[in-house]
C-alpha positions in Angstrom: 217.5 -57.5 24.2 216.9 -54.2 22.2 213.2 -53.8 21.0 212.1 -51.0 18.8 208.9 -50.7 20.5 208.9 -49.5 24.0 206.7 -51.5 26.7 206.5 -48.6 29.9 203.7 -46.0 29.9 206.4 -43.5 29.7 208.4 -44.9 27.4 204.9 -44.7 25.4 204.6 -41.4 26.2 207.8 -40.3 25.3 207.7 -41.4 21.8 203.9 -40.0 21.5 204.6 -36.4 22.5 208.2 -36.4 20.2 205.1 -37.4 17.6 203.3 -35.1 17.7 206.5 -32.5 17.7 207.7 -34.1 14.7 204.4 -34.0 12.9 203.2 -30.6 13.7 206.7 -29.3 13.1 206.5 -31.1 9.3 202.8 -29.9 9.0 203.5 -26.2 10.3 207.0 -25.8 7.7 205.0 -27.8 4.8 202.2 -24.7 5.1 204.7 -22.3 5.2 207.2 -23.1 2.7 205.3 -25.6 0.2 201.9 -24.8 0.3 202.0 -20.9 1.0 199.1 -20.9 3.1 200.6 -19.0 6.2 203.8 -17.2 7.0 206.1 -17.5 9.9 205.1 -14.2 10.9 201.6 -14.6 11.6 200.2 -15.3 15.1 199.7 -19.1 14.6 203.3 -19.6 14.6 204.0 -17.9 17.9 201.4 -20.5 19.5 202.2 -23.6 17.6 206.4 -23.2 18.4 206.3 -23.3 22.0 203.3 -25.8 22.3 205.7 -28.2 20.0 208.9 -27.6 21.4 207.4 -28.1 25.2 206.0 -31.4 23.8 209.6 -32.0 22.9 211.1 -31.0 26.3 208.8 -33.3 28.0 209.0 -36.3 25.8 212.5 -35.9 27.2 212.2 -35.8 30.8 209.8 -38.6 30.5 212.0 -40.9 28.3 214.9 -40.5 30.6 212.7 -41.1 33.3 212.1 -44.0 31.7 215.5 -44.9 30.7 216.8 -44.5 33.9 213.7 -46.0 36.6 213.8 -49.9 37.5 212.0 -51.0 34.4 215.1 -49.9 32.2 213.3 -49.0 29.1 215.4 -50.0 26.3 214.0 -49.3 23.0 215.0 -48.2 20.0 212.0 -45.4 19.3 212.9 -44.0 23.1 216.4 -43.5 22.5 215.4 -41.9 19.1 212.9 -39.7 21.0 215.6 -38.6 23.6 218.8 -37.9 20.8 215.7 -36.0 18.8 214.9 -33.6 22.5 218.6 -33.4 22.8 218.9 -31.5 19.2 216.3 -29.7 20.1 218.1 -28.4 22.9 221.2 -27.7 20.8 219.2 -25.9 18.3 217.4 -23.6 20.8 221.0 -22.8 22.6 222.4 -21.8 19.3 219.7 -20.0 18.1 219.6 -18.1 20.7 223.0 -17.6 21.1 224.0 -16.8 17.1 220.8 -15.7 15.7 219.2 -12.2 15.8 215.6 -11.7 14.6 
């Protein structure tokens, strides 16, 4: 039975840390591009972007960890958290693959 809620610390944990990477990601672009309050060149940004994206990276070990262990987590916001690490991975191979700063 699929749940969308997941019931293992780390399945918790998983979906917390993609979270936070979502909402600071949202918050960081909204100050850039909508509110004008920052730019992508100041020094916030070169903190904030690796913080985030390590969030990410570890939301993913830990959801497959928890995918994978005994318990079988099986929710839908854990899956969601792992396909959302997984394009983060595609977007940090391309980028640095295909884009020059």
């Amino acid at each position: 039975m699929t749940r969308i809620l997941p019931k293992t610390i780390l399945g918790k944990w998983s979906v917390r840390l993609n979270s936070f990477f979502l909402i600071s990601m949202i918050i960081s672009i909204t100050l850039v591009k909508i509110l004008r309050v920052f730019s992508f060149d100041d020094h916030w940004w070169d903190v904030t972007v690796p913080i985030t994206f390590l969030a990410s990276i570890i939301a993913f070990i830990v959801g497959l960890i928890a995918v994978i262990k005994k318990d079988r987590e099986n929710s839908v916001l854990v899956y969601s958290s792992i396909i959302i690490s997984v394009g983060l991975f595609i977007f940090i191979i391309f980028h640095s693959l295909f884009i020059s700063d």
